[in-house]
PyMOL Python script that loads the backbone (N, CA, C, O; Angstrom):
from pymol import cmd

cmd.read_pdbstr("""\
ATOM      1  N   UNK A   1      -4.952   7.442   5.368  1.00  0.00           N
ATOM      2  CA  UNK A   1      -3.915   6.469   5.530  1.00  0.00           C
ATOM      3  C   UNK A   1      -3.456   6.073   4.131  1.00  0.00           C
ATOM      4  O   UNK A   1      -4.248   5.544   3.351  1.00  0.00           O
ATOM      5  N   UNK A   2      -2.093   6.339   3.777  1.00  0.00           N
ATOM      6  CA  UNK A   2      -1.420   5.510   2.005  1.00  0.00           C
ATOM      7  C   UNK A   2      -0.277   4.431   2.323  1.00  0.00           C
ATOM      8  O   UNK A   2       0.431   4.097   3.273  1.00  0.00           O
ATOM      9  N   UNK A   3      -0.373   4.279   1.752  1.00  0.00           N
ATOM     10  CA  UNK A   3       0.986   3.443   1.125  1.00  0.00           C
ATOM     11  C   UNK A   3       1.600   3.521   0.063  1.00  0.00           C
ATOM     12  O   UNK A   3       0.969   3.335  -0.978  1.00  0.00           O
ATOM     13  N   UNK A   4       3.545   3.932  -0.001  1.00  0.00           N
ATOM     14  CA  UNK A   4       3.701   4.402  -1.093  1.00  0.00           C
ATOM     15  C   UNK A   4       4.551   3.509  -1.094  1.00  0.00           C
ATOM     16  O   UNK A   4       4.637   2.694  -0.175  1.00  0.00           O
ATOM     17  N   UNK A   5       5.576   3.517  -2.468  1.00  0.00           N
ATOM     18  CA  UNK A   5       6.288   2.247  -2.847  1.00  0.00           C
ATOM     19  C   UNK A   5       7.318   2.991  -3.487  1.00  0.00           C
ATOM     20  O   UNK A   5       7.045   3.937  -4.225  1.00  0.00           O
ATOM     21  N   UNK A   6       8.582   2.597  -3.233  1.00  0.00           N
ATOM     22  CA  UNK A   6       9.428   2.930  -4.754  1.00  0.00           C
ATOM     23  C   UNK A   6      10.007   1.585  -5.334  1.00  0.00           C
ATOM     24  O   UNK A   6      10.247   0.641  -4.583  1.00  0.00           O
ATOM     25  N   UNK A   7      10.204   1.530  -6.569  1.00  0.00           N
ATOM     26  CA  UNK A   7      10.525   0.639  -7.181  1.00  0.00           C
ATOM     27  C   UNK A   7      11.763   1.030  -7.323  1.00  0.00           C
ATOM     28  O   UNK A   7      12.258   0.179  -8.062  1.00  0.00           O
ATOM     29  N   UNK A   8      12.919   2.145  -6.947  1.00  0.00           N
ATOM     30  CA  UNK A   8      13.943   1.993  -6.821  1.00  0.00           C
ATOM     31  C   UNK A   8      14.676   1.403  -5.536  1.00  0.00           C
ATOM     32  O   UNK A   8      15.837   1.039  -5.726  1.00  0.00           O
ATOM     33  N   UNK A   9      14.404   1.327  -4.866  1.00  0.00           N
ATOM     34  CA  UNK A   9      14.453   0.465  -3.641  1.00  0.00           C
ATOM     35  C   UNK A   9      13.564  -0.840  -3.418  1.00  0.00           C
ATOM     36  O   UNK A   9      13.861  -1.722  -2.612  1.00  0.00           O
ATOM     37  N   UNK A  10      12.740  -0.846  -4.016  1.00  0.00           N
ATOM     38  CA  UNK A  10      11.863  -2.162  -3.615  1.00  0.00           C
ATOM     39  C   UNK A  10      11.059  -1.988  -2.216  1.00  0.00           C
ATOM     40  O   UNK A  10      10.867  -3.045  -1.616  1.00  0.00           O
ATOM     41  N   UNK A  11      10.583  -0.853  -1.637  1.00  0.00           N
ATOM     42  CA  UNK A  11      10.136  -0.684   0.168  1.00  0.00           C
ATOM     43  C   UNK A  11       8.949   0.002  -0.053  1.00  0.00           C
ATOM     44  O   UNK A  11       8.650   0.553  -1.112  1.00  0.00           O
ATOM     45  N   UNK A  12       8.342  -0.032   0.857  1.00  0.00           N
ATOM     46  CA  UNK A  12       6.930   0.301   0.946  1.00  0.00           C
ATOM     47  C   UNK A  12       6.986   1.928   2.304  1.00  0.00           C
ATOM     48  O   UNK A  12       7.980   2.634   2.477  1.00  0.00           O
ATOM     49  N   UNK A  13       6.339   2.005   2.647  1.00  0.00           N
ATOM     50  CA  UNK A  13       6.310   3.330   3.419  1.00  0.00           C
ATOM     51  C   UNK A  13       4.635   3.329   3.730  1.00  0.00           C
ATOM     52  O   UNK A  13       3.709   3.344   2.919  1.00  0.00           O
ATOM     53  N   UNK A  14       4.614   3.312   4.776  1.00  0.00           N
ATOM     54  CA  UNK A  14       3.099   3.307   5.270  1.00  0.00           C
ATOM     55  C   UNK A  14       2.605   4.652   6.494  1.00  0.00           C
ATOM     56  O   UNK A  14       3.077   4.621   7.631  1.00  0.00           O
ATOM     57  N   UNK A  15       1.593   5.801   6.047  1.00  0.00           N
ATOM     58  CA  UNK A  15       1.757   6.795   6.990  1.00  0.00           C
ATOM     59  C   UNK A  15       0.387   7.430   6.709  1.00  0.00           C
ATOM     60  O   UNK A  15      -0.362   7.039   5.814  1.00  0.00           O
ATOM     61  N   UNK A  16       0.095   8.543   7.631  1.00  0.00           N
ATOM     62  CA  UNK A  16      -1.516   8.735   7.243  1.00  0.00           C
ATOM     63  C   UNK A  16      -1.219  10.413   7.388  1.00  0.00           C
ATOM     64  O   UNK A  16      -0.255  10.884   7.990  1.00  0.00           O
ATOM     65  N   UNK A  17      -2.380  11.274   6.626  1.00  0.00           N
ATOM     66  CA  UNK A  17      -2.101  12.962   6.623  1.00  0.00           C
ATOM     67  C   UNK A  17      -3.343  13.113   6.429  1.00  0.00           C
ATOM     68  O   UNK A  17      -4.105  12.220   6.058  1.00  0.00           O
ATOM     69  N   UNK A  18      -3.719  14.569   6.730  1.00  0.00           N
ATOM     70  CA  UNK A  18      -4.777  14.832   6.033  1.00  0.00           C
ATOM     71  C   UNK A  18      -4.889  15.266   4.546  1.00  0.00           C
ATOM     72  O   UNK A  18      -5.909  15.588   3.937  1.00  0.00           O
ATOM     73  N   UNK A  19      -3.576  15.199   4.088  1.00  0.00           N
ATOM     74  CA  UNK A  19      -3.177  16.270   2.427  1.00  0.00           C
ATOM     75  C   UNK A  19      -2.178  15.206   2.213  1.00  0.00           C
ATOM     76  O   UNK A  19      -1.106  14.947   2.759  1.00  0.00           O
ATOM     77  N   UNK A  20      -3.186  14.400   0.778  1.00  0.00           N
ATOM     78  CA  UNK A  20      -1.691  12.831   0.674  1.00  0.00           C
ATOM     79  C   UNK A  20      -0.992  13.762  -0.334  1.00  0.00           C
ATOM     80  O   UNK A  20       0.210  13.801  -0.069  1.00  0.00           O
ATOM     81  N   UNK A  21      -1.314  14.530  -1.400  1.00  0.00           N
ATOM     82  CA  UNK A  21      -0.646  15.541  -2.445  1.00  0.00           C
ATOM     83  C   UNK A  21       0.595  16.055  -1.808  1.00  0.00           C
ATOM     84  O   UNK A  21       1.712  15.975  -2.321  1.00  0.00           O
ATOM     85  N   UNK A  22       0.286  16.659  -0.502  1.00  0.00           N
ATOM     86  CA  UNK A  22       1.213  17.492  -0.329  1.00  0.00           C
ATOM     87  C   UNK A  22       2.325  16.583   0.406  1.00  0.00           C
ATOM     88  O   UNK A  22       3.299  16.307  -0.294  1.00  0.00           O
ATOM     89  N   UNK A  23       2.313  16.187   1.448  1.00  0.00           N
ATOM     90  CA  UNK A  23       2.650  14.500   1.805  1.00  0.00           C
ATOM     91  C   UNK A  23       3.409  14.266   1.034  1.00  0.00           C
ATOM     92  O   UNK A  23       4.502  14.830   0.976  1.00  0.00           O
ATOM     93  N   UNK A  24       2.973  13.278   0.163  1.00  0.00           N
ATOM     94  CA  UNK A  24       3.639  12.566  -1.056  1.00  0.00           C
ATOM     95  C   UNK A  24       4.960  13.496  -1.479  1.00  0.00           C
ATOM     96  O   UNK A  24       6.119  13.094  -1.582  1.00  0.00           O
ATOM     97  N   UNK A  25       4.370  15.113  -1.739  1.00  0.00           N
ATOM     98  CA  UNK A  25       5.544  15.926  -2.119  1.00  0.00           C
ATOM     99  C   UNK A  25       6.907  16.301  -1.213  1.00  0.00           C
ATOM    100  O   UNK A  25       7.817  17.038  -1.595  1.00  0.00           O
ATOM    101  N   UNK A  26       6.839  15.726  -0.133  1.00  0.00           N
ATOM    102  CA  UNK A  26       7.497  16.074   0.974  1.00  0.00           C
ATOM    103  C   UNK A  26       8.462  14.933   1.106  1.00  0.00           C
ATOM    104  O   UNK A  26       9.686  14.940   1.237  1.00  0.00           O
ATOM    105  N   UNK A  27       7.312  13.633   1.014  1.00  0.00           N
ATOM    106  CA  UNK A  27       8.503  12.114   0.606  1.00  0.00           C
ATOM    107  C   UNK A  27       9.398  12.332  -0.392  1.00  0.00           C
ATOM    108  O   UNK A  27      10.536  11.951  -0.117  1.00  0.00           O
ATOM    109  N   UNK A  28       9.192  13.012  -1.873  1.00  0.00           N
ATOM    110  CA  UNK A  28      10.153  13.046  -2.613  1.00  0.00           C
ATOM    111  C   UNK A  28      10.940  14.193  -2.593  1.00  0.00           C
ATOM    112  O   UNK A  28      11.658  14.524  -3.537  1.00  0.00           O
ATOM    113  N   UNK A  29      10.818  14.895  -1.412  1.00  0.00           N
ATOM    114  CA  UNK A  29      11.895  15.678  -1.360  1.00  0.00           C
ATOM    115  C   UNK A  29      12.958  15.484  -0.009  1.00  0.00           C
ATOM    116  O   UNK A  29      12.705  15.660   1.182  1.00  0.00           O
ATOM    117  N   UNK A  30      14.008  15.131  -0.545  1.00  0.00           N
ATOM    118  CA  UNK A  30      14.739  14.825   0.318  1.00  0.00           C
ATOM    119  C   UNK A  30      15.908  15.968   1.688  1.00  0.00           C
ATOM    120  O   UNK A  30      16.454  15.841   2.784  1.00  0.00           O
ATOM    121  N   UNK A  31      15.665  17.166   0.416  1.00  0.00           N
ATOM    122  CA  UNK A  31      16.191  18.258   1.685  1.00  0.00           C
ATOM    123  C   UNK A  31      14.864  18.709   3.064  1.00  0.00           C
ATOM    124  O   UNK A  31      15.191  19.218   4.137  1.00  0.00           O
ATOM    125  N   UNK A  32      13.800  18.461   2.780  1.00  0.00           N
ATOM    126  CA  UNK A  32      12.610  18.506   3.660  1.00  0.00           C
ATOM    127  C   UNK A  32      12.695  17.812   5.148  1.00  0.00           C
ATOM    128  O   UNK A  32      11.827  18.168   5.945  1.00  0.00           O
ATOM    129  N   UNK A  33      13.714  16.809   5.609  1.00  0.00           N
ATOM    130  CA  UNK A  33      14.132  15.949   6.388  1.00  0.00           C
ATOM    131  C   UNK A  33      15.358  14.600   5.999  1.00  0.00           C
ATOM    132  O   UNK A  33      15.401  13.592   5.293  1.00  0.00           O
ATOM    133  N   UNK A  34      16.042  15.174   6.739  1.00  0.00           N
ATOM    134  CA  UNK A  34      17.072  14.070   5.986  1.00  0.00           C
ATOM    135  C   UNK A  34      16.798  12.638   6.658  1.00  0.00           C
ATOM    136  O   UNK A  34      16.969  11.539   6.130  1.00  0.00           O
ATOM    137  N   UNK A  35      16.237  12.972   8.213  1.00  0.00           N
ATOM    138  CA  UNK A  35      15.835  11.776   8.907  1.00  0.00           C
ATOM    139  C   UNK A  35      15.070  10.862   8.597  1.00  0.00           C
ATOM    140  O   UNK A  35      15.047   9.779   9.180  1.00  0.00           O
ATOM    141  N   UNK A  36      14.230  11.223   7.491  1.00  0.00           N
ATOM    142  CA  UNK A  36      12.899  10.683   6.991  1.00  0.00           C
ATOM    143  C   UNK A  36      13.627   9.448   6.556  1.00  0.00           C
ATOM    144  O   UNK A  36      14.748   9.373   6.054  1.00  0.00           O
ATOM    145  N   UNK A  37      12.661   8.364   6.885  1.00  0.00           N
ATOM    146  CA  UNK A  37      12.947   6.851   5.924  1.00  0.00           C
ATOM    147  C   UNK A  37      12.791   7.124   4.437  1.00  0.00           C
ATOM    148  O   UNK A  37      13.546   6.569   3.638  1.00  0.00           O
ATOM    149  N   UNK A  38      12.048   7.776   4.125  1.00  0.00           N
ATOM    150  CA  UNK A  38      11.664   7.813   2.632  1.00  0.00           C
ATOM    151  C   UNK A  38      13.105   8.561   2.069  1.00  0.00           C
ATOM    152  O   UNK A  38      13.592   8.069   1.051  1.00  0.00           O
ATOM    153  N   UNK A  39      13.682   9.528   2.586  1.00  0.00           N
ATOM    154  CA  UNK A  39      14.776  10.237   2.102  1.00  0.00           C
ATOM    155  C   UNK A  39      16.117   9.662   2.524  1.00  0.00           C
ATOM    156  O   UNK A  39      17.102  10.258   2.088  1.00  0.00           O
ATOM    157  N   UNK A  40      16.295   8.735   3.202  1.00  0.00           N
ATOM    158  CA  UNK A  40      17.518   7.559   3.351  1.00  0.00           C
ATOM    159  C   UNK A  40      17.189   6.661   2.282  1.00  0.00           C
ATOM    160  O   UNK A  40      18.168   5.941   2.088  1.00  0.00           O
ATOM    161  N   UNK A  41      16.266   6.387   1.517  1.00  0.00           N
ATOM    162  CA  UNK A  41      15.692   5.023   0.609  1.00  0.00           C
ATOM    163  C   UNK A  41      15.247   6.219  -0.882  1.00  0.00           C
ATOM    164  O   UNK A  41      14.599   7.265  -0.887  1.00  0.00           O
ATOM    165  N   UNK A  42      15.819   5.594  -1.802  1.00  0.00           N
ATOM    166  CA  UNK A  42      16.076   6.436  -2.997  1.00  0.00           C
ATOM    167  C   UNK A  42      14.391   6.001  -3.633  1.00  0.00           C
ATOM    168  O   UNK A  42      13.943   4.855  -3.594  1.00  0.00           O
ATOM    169  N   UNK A  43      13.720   7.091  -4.140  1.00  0.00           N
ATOM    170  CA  UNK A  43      11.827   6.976  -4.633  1.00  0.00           C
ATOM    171  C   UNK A  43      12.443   6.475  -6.249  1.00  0.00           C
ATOM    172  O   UNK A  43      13.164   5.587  -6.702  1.00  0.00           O
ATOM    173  N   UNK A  44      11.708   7.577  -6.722  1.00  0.00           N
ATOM    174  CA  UNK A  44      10.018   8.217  -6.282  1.00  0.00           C
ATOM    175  C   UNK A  44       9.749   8.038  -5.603  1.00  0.00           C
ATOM    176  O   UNK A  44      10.583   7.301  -5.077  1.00  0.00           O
ATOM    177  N   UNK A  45       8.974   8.185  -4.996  1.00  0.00           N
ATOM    178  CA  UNK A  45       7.411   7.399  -4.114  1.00  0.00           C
ATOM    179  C   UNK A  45       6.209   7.815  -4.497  1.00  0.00           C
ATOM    180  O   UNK A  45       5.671   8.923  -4.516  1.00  0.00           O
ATOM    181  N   UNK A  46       5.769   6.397  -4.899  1.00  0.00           N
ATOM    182  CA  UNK A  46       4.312   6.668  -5.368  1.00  0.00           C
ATOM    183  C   UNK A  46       3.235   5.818  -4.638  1.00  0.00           C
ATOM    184  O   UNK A  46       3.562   4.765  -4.092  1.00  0.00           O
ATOM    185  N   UNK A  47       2.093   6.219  -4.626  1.00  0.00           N
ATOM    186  CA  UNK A  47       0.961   6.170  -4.136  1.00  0.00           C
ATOM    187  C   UNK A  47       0.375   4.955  -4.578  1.00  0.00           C
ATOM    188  O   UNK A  47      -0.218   4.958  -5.657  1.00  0.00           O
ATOM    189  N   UNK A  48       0.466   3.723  -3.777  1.00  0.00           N
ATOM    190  CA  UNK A  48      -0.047   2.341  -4.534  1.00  0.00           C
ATOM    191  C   UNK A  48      -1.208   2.122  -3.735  1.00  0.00           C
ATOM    192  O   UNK A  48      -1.977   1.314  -4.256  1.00  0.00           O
ATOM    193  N   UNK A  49      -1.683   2.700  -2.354  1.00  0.00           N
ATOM    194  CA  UNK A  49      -2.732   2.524  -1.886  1.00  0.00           C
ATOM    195  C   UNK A  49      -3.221   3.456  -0.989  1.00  0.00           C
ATOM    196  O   UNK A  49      -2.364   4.036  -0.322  1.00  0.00           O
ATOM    197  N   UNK A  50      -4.247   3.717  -0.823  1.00  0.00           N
ATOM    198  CA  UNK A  50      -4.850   4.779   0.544  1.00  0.00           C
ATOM    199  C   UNK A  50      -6.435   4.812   0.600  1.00  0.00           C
ATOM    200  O   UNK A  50      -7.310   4.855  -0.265  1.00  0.00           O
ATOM    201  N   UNK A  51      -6.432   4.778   1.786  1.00  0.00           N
ATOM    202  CA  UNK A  51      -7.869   4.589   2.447  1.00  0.00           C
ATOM    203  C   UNK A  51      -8.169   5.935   3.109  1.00  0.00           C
ATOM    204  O   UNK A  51      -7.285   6.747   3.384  1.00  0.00           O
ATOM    205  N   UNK A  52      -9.649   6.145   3.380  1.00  0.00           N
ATOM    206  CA  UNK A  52     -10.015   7.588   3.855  1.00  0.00           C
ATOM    207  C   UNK A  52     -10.715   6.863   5.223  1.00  0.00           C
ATOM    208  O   UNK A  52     -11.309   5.789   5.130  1.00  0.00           O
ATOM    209  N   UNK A  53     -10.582   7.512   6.362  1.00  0.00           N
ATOM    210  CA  UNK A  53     -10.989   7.234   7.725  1.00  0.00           C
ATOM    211  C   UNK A  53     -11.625   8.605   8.547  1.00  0.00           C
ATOM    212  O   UNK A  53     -11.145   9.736   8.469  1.00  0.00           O
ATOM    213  N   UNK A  54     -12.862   8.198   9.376  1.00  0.00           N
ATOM    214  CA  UNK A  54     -13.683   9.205  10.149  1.00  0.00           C
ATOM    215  C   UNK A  54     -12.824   9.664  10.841  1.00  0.00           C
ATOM    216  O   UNK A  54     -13.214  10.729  11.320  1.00  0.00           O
ATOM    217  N   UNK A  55     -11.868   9.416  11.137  1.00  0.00           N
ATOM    218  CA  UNK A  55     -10.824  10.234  12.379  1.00  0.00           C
ATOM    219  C   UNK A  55      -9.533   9.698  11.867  1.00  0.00           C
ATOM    220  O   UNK A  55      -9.343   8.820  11.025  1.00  0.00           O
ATOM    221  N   UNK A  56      -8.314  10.724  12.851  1.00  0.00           N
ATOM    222  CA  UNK A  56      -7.514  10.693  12.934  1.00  0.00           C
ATOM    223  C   UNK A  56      -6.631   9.473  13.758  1.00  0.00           C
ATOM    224  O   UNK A  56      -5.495   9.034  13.581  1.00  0.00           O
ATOM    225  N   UNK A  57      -7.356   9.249  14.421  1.00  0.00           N
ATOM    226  CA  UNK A  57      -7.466   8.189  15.474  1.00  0.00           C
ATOM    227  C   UNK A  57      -7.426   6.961  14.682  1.00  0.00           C
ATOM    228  O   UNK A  57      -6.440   6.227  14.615  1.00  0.00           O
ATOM    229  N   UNK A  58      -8.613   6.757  14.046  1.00  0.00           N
ATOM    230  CA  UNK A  58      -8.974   5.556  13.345  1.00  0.00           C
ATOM    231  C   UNK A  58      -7.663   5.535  11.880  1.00  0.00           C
ATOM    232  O   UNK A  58      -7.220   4.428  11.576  1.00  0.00           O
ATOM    233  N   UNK A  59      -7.421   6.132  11.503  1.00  0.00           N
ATOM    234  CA  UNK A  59      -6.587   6.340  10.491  1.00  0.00           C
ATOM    235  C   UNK A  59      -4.900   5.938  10.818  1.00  0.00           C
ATOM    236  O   UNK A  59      -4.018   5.587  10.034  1.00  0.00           O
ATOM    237  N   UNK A  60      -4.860   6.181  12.539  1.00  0.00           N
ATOM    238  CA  UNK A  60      -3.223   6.171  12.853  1.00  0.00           C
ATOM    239  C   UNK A  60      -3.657   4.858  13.606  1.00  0.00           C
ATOM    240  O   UNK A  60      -2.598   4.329  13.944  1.00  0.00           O
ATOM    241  N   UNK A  61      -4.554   4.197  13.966  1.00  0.00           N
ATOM    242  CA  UNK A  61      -4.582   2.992  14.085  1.00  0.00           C
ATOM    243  C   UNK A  61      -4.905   1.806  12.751  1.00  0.00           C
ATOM    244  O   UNK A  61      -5.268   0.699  13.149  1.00  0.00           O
ATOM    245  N   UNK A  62      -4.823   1.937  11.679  1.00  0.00           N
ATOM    246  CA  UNK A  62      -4.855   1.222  10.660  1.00  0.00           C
ATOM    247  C   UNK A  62      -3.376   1.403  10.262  1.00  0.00           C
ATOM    248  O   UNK A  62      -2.787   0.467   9.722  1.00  0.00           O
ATOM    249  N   UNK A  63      -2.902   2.299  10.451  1.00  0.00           N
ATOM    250  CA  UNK A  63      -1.140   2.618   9.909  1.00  0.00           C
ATOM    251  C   UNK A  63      -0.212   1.703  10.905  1.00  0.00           C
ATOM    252  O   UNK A  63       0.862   1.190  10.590  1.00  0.00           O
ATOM    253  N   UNK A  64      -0.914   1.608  12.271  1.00  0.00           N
ATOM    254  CA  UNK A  64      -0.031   0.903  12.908  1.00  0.00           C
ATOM    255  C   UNK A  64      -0.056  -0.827  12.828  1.00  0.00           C
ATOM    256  O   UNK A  64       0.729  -1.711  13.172  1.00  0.00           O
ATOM    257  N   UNK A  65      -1.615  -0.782  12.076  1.00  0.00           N
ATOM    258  CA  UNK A  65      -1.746  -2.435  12.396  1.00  0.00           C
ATOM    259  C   UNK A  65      -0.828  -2.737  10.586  1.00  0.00           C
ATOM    260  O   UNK A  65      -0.199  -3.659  10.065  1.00  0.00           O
ATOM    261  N   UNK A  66      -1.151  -1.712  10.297  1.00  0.00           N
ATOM    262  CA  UNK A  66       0.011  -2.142   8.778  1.00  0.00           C
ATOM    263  C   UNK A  66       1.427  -2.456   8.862  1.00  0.00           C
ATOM    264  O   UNK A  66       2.059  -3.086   8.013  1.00  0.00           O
ATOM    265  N   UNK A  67       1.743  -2.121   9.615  1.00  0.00           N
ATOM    266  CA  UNK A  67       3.200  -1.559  10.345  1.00  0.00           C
ATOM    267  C   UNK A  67       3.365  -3.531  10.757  1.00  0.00           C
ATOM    268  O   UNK A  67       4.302  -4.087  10.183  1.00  0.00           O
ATOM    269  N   UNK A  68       2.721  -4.172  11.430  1.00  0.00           N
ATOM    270  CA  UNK A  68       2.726  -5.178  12.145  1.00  0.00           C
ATOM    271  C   UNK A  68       2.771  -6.358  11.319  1.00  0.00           C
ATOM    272  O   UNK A  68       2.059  -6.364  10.314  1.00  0.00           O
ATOM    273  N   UNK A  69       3.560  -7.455  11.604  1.00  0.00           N
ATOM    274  CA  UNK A  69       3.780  -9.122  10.844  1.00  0.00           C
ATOM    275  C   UNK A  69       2.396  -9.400   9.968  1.00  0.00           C
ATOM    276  O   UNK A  69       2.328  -9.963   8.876  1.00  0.00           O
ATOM    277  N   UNK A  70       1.426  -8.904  10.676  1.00  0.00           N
ATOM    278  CA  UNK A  70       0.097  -9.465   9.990  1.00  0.00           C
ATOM    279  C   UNK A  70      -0.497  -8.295   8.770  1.00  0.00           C
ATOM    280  O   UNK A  70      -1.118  -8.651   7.768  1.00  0.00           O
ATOM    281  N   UNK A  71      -0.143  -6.790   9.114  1.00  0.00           N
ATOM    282  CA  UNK A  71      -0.515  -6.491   8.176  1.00  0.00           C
ATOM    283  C   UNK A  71       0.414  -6.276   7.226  1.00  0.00           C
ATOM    284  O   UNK A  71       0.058  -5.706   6.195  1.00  0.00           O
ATOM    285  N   UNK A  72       1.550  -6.621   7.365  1.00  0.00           N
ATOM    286  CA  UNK A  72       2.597  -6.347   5.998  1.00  0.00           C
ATOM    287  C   UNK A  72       2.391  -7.613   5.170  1.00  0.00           C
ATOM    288  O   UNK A  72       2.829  -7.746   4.027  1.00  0.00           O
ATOM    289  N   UNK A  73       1.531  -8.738   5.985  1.00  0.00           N
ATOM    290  CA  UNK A  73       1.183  -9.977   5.510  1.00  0.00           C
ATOM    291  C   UNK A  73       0.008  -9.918   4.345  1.00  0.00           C
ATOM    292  O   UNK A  73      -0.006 -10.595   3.317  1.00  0.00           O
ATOM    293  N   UNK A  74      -0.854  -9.061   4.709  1.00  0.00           N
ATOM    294  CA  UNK A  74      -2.467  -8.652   4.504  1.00  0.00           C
ATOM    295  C   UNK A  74      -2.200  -7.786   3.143  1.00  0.00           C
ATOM    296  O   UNK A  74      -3.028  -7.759   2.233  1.00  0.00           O
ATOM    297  N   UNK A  75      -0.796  -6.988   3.094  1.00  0.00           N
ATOM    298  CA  UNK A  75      -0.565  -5.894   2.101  1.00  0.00           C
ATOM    299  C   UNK A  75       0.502  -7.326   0.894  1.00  0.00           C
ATOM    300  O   UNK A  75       0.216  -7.357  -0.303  1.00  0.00           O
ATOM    301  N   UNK A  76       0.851  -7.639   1.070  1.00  0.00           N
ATOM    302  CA  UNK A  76       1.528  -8.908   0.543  1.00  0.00           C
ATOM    303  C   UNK A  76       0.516  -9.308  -0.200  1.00  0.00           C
ATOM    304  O   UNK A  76       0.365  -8.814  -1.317  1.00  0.00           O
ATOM    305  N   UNK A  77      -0.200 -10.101   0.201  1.00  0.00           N
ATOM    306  CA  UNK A  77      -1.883 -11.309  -0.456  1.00  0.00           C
ATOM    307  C   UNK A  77      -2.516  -9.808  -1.303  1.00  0.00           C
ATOM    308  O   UNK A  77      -2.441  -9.616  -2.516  1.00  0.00           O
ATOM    309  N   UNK A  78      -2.986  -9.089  -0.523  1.00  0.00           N
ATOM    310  CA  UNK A  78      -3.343  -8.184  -1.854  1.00  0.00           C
ATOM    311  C   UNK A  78      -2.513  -7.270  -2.930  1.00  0.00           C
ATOM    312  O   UNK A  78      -2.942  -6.527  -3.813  1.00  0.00           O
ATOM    313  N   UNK A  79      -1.260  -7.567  -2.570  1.00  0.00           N
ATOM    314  CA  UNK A  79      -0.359  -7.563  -3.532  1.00  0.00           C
ATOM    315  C   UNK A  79      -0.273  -5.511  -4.127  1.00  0.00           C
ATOM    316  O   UNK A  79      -0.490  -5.006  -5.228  1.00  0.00           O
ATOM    317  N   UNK A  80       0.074  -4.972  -2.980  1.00  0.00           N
ATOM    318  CA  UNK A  80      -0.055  -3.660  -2.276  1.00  0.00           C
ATOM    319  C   UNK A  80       1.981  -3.094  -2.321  1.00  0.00           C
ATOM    320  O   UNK A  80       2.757  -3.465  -1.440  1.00  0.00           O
ATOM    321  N   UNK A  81       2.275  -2.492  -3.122  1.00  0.00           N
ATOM    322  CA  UNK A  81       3.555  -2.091  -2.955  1.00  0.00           C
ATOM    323  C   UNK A  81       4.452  -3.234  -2.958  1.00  0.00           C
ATOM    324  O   UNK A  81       5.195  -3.447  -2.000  1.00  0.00           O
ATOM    325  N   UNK A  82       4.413  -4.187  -4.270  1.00  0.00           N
ATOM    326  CA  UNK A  82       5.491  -5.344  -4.262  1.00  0.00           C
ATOM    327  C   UNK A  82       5.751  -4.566  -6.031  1.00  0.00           C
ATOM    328  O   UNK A  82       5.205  -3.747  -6.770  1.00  0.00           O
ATOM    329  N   UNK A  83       6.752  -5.332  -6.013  1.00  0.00           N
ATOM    330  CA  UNK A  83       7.234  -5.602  -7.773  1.00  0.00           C
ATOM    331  C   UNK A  83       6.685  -6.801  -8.465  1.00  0.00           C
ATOM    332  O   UNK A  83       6.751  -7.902  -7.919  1.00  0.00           O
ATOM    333  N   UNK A  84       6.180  -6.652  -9.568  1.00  0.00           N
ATOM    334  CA  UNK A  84       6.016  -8.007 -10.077  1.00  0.00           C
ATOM    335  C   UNK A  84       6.777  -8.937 -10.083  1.00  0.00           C
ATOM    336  O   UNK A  84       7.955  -8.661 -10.311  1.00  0.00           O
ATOM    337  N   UNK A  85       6.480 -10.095  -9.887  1.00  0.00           N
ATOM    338  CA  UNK A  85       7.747 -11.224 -10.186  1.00  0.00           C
ATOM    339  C   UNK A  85       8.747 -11.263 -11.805  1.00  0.00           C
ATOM    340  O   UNK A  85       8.245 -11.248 -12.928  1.00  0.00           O
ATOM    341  N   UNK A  86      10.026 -11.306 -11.531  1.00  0.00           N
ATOM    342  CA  UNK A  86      10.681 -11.372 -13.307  1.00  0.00           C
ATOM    343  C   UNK A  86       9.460 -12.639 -13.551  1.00  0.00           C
ATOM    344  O   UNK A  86       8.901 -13.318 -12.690  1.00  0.00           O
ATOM    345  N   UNK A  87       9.281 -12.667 -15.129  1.00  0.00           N
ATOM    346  CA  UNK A  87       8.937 -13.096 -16.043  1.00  0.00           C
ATOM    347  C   UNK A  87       9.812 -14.588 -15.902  1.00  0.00           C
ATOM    348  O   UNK A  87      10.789 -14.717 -15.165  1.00  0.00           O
ATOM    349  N   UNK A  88       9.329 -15.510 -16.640  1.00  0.00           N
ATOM    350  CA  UNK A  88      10.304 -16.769 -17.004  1.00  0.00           C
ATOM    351  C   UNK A  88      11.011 -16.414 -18.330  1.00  0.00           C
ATOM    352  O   UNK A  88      10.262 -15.762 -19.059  1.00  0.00           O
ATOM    353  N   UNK A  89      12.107 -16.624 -18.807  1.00  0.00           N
ATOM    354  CA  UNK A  89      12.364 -16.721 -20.572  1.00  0.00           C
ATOM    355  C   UNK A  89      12.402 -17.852 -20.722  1.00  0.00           C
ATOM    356  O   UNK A  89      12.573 -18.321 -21.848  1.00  0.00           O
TER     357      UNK A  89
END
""", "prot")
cmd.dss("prot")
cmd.show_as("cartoon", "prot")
cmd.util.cbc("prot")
cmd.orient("prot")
């Protein structure tokens, strides 16, 4: 299960594979699926978090509870695919 981020868009992307390398390479390519969220939303996309899970099962149920008010809440507080705040001058 990862979470990737672009800082040209400011969005997060939450999804699980067994190959995040190859994955990841597939988000930044945008002729690969034009349907893809990641390829409507301009990257990079990079890899700000990912967890390893006994199953597939267990892995696409952590993606979905991420997906949900509480865990985009949970990825927020640990501060998981945000931008830093501007600075004060």
């Amino acid at each position: 299960m990862y979470v990737l981020f672009s800082r040209t868009c400011g969005k997060r992307y939450v999804g699980q594979t067994d190959d995040l390398e190859r994955r990841v390479g597939e988000h930044n390519d945008p002729s690969r699926n034009s349907r893809k969220f990641t390829s409507r939303n301009p990257g990079p996309w990079v890899v700000v978090y990912c967890e390893s899970h006994e199953s597939r099962g267990d892995a696409m149920r952590r993606e979905r509870w991420l997906k949900t008010g509480v865990g985009r809440e949970w990825m927020d507080q640990q501060n998981i695919g945000r931008a830093s705040p501007p600075s004060a001058n």
